[in-house]
Structure formats: structure tokens, C-alpha cells
C-alpha positions in Angstrom: 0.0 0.0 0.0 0.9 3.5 -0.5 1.5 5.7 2.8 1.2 9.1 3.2 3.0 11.0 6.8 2.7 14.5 8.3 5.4 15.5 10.9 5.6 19.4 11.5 8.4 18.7 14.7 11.3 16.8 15.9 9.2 15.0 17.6 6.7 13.6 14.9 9.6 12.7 13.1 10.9 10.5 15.8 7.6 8.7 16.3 7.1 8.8 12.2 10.2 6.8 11.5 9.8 4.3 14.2 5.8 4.3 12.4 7.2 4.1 9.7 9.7 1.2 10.7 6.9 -0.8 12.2 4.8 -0.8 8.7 7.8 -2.0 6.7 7.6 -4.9 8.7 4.1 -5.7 7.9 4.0 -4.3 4.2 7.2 -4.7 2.9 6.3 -3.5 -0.7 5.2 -0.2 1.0 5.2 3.1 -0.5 5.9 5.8 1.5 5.9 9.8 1.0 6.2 12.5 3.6 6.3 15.9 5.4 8.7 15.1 8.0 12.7 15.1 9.2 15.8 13.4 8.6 14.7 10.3 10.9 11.6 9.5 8.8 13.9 9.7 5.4 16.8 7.2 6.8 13.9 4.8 7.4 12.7 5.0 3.3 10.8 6.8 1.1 10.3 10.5 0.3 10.8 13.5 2.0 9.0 16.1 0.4 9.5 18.5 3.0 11.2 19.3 5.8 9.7 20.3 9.6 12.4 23.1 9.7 10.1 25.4 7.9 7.1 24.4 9.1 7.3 24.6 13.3 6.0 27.6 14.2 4.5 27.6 17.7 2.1 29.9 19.5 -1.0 32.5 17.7 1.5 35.4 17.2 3.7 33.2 15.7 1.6 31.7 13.1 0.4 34.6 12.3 3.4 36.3 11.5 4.5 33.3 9.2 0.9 32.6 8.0 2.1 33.3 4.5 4.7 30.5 4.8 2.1 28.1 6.4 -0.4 28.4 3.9 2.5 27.7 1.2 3.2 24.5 3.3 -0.3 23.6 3.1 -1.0 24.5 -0.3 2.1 22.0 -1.1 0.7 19.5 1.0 -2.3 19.1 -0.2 -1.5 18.7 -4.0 1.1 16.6 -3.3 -1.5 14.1 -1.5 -3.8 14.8 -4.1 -0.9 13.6 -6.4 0.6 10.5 -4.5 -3.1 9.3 -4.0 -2.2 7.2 -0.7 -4.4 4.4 0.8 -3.7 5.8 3.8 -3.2 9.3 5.3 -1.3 9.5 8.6 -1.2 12.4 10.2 1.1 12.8 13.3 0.1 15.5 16.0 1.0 19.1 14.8 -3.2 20.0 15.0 -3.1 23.5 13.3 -1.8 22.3 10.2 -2.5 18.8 10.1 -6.6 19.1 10.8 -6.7 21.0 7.9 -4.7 18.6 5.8 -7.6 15.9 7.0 -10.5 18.3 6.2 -9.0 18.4 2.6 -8.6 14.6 2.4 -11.8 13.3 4.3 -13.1 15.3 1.4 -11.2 13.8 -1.6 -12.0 10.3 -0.1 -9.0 9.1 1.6 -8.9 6.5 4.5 -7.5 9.6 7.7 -5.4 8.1 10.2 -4.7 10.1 13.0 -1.8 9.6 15.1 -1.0 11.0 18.6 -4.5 13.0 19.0 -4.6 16.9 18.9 -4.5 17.8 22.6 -8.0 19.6 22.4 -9.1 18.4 25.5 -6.6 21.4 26.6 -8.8 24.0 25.2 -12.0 24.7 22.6 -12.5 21.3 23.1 -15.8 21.3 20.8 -12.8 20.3 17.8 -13.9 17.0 18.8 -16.7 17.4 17.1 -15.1 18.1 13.9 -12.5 15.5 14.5 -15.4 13.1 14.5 -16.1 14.1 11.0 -12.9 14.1 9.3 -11.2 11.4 11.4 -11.5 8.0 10.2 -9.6 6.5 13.4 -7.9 8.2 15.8 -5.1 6.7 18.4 -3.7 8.4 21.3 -0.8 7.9 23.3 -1.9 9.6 26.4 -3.7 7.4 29.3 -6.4 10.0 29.9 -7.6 10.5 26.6 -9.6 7.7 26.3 -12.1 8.4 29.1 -12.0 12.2 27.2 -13.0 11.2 23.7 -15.5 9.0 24.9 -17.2 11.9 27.2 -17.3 13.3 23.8 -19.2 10.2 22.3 -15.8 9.5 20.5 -14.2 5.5 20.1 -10.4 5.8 19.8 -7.7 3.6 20.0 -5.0 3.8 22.9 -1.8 2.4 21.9 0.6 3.2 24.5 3.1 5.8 24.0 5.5 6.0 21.3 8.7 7.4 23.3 8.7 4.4 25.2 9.8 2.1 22.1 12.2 5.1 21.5 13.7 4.8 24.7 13.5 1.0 24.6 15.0 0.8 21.6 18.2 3.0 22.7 21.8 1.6 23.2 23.9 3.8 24.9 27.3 4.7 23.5 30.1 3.4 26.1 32.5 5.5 24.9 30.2 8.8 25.1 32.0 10.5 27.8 35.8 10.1 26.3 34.5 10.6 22.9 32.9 14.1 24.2 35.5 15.1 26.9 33.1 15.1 29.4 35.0 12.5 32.0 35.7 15.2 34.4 32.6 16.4 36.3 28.9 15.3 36.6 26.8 16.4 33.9 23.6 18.8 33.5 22.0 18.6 30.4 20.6 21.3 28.8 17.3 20.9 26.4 16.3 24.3 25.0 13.7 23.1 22.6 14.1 22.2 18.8 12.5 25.7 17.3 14.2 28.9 16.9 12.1 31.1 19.0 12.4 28.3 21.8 16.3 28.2 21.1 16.2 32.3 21.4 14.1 32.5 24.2 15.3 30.0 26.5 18.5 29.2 26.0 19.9 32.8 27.3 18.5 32.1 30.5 19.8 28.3 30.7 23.3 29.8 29.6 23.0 32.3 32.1 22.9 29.7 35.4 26.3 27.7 34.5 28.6 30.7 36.5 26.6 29.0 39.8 27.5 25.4 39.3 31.5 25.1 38.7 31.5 21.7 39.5 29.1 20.5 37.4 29.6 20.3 33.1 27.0 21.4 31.5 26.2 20.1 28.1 23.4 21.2 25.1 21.8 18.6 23.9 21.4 20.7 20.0 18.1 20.1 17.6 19.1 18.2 14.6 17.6 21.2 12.4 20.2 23.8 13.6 24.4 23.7 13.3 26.8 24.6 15.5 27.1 28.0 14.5 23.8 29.0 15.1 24.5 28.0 19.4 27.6 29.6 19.1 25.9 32.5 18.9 24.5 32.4 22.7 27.2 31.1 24.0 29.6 34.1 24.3 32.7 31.6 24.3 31.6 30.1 27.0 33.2 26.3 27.1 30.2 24.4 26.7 29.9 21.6 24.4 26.7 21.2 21.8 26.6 18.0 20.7 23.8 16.9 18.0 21.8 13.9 17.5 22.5 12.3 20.8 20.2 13.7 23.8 19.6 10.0 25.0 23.2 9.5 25.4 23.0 13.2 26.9 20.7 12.0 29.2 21.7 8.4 30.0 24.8 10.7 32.0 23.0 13.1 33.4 22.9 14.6 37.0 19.7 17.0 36.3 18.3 18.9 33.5 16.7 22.2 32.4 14.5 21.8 29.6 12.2 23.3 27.6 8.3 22.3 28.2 7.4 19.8 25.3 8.3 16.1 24.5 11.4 16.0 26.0 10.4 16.8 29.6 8.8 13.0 29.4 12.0 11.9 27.9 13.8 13.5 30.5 11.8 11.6 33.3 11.5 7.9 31.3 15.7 8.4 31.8 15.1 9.1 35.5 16.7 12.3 35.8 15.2 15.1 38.0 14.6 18.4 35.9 13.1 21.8 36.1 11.0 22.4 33.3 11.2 25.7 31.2 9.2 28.1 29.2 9.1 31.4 27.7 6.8 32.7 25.0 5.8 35.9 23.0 4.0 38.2 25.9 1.0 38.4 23.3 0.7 34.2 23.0 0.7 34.0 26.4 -1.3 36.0 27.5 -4.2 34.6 24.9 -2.7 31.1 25.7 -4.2 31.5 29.3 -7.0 33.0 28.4 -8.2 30.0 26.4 -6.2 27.0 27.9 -7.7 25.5 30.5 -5.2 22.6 31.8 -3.2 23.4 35.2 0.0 22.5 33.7 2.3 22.5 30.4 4.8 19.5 30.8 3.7 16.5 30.1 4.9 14.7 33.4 2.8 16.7 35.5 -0.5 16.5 32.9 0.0 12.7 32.8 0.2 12.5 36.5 -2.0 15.3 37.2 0.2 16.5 40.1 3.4 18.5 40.0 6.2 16.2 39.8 8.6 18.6 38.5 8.6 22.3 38.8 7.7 24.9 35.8 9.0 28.5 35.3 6.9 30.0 32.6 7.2 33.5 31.3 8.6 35.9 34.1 9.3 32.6 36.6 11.6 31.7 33.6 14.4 33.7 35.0 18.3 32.6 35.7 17.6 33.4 39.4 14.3 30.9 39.4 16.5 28.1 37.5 19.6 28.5 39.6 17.5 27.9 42.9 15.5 25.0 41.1 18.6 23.4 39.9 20.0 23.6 43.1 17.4 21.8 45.0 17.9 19.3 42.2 21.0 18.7 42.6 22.2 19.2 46.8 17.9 18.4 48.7 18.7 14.7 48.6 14.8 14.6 49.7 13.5 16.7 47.2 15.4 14.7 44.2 14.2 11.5 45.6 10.5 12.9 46.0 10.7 13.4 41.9 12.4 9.7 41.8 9.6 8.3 43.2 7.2 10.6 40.8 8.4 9.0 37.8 8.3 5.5 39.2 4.4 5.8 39.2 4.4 7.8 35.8 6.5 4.4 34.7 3.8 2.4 35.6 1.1 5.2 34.3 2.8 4.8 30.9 2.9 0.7 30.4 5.4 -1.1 28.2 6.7 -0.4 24.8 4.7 -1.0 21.9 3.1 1.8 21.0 4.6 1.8 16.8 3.8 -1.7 16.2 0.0 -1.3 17.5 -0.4 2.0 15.8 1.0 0.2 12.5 -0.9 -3.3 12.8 -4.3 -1.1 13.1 -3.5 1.1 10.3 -2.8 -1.9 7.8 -6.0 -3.9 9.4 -8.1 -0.5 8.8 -6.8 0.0 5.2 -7.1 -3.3 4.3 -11.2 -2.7 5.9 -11.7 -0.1 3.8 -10.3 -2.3 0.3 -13.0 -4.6 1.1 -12.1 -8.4 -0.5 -9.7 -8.6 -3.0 
């Protein structure tokens, strides 16, 4: 069968290719073509374009690339149109990617949603629309399930994709000597995979490492950017970046500061205590709580629905608020062993690997459905 993927982030692109992966095993003449990143193309097919330009984050932000978006989605949609897939798969990324199913409930394609749009976060009437131009829908989130069906909604729960990810990693033994970092204990830093995250956050983060001489911190850098573009923060400060290895980054680490998104569950699967980060246009914000209605933004605390780790957001996101943080983290032996025993129940929240090979073995069975007999 032909497959069809939409990734607009680093981390759809992480749970496309493993996706991606798991169909090959059960289709191995598959065809695949994609919106997506350089981990979807090293598993096969076509990149057609890449989440670099597309990840824009927050209202004032779309709008003030909305020309680029709508060139994105113009693309997308005649290159669907084009391919003519059995199957549409769209992975998170709502804004963009519930309009790409809009266009191709219409044109009669079989939509596959993976890792559901978090609306139960705010305007959560999109269910209703979802319902329409949805074929099936699977979520990697415990609570969903009893969400959607408040909503009258049947979805699938597969388990969560970053725990085959973090199953599936082997750590490098010679990391540390291959990275100079054999010296002192390490905290890593995780200051998002977007520019305006990058911009925003990483100042501050930089700004804290003058408090811990003992420690050496590292940035674990976003595939899409080079080293030049950190270099720029960094004000020759002697801190490595090192790219395309933030499990490694994290199989060493002490503590970590990172930016609210994906990798603050990633961060806690890998056991390590962290203070979560977050700084946005004033203007986003400021809308952002008007219309979200969840009590927090990391997803370790919305999973667990109690604050496990600590969030600085907009004027909490300060150097002074990290350092002390970071410094419970590190020297409250209490405190660090309180967050321990917070991810041991989020461990248990979260179930076993498995979540690409369900996802996949549902999509084939569903697009084989809607064939009908040969």
C-alpha cells in the first residue's frame, strides 16, 4: 500500500520513522511519502519537505509566518492529491494537520490520526469536527480515552510511542571520552528544537552555569540547527553542543533544564530530576491563558495530574528561578528522591513499549477494511 505522513516537529519525526519502521515490517512492498525530518527519510521513502520550515509555535507566531504556512499547506495538499495514498497518517502538529484531513476526508481518503490533537486542553468542541474528518484516531496519552469518549468518540490507545524510542536506545560506552566530558557530573541542557524556543530559553539556561562550577554542562542541539547558530548564545563560554545524541545526553546526566514539550517526558523515562522551562511571545501568552484550561504544560505533570517537577513559565523563567531549582535538584537529597519516586508511578502510568507496532498493525487492518475483499 501507499502511505502518506505529516510531521511538522522533531518529535513527529521521531515517532514517524519508528511508524514508519513498524509498517515496513508488515508491508514490505510499502510506499511511503512524507512531510517530515531526517529520521523519517533514513527509514525510506520521500521527503518532500522538511519540519524546519514548518514549526511555528504559539498564535502570534503563526500569524506572522501565515504566509509560509499556507504555502506549506497548499504544497501538501496537492502533493496528497498527487501521490493518492491508501492511507493518510497524520502525526500530532493539530493547526496544520486538521486541515490537511478536512481536505482529504473530502477527496475520499482513508485519515489516520496519530497521537491525537491535545483539544481536550482548550476549545475542546474540535472533537466534534475530528469526529467528521477522522477516520480513526489513536492516542498515546492514558487520559484520553475516558476524554474522547465523554465526547461520544471510540479511539484507540496504543501506549506511548517514546517508550519504544527509549527502549529501543543503546547507549554509547565511549560517550564520555569521545565528548571530553569524563571530568565532572553532567547537567544537560534541552532548550527546545525551534528557533524562538532556542532564542528565548537558551539565554537564561546559559546564564545559570557561572553558579555550578563543578558540574559540566552540556546542550543537547536540535538536529535542524548547526553549530554556529548555538555559538551565537554562548559568548565563548566552554560548553559543548553535541547533536543527534540527547539519549546519550541524558543516560549521564545529574539534572536537566529543559524546555516544556516532548522531552520533559523523555527526561523523566531516563530518570533524571529536571526543572522544566518556558518562555513565549508576551502576546501568546497572555491569549494562551485566556483559552487554555489545563493546570499545567509539561507533560509529566498533565499525565500524573500533580506537579512532579517544577515549571518556570514566562517571568518565573528567569536565571535566578532556575539556579535555585537546579540547586534543590542537585544538593535536597529529599527533594530529588521525591521526583524519583514521581516518575516511578508515571513508569507504571505509561505501560510497556509497543506503541509503533499497534499503531502500525491497526493502520494496515483499517486499510485493508476499507479495500474490502480482493
Amino acid at each position: 500500500m501507499k502511505y502518506y505522513l505529516v510531521a511538522g516537529e522533531a518529535s513527529g519525526d521521531l515517532h514517524g520513522a519508528n511508524l514508519i519502521k513498524a509498517l515496513k515490517e508488515l508491508d514490505g512492498q510499502a510506499e511511503f511519502r512524507f512531510f517530515g525530518g531526517d529520521l523519517m527519510q533514513a527509514q525510506g521513502g520521500t521527503l518532500v519537505k522538511h519540519y524546519a520550515d514548518m514549526a511555528f509555535m504559539g498564535f502570534v507566531e503563526v500569524i506572522l509566518n501565515l504566509n509560509t504556512v499556507l504555502k506549506n499547506l497548499k504544497k501538501c495538499k496537492r502533493d496528497i492529491a498527487s501521490f493518492h495514498p491508501d492511507v493518510l497518517i497524520l502525526i500530532d502538529f493539530p493547526g496544520f494537520n486538521l486541515k490537511i484531513a478536512e481536505f482529504a476526508k473530502t477527496n475520499g481518503l482513508l485519515v489516520c490520526y496519530y497521537i491525537s490533537p491535545k483539544v481536550w486542553a482548550w476549545n475542546q468542541k474540535r472533537v466534534l469536527k475530528i469526529k467528521k474528518i477522522v477516520d480513526h484516531l489513536f492516542c498515546i496519552l492514558p487520559f484520553e480515552v475516558d476524554f474522547y469518549k465523554s465526547w461520544g468518540m471510540d479511539i484507540d490507545y496504543v501506549g506511548n510511542p517514546l517508550l519504544d524510542a527509549v527502549d529501543a536506545f543503546k547507549a554509547d560506552a565511549n560517550f564520555l571520552t569521545n565528548n571530553n566530558l569524563t571530568g565532572k557530573k553532567v547537567i544537560a541542557l534541552l532548550p527546545g528544537s525551534r528557533k524562538q524556543e532556542i532564542s528565548r530559553l537558551l539565554p537564561e539556561m546559559l546564564g545559570i552555569t557561572d553558579d555550578f562550577p563543578d558540574y559540566q554542562f552540556v546542550i543537547a542541539g536540535a538536529p535542524s540547527f548547526n553549530l554556529a547558530y548555538y555559538k551565537q548564545y554562548l559568548n565563548d563560554k566552554d560548553i559543548p553542543v553535541i547533536f543527534d545524541a540527547t539519549y546519550d545526553v541524558l543516560a549521564i546526566a545529574r539534572a536537566a533544564v529543559v524546555a516544556s514539550g516532548t522531552a520533559t517526558l523523555e527526561t523523566a523515562l531516563f530518570n533524571v530530576p529536571q526543572v522544566v522551562v518556558y518562555k513565549g511571545n508576551a502576546l501568546t501568552i497572555a491569549i494562551g491563558r485566556l483559552l487554555i484550561k489545563i493546570k499545567f504544560i509539561s507533560l509529566v505533570n498533565l499525565i500524573m495530574n500533580t506537579a512532579v517537577v517544577k515549571e518556570l513559565i514566562q517571568q518565573d523563567c528567569t536565571k535566578e528561578g532556575i539556579t535555585r531549582e537546579l540547586d534543590k535538584l542537585l544538593n535536597d537529597q529529599n527533594y530529588r528522591k521525591k521526583i524519583l519516586d514521581g516518575y516511578n508511578t508515571l513508569h507504571e502510568k505509561m505501560g510497556s513499549p509497543g506503541a509503533s507496532e499497534k499503531t502500525a498493525k491497526l493502520i494496515v487492518k483499517y486499510a485493508l477494511k476499507q479495500q474490502g475483499p480482493a
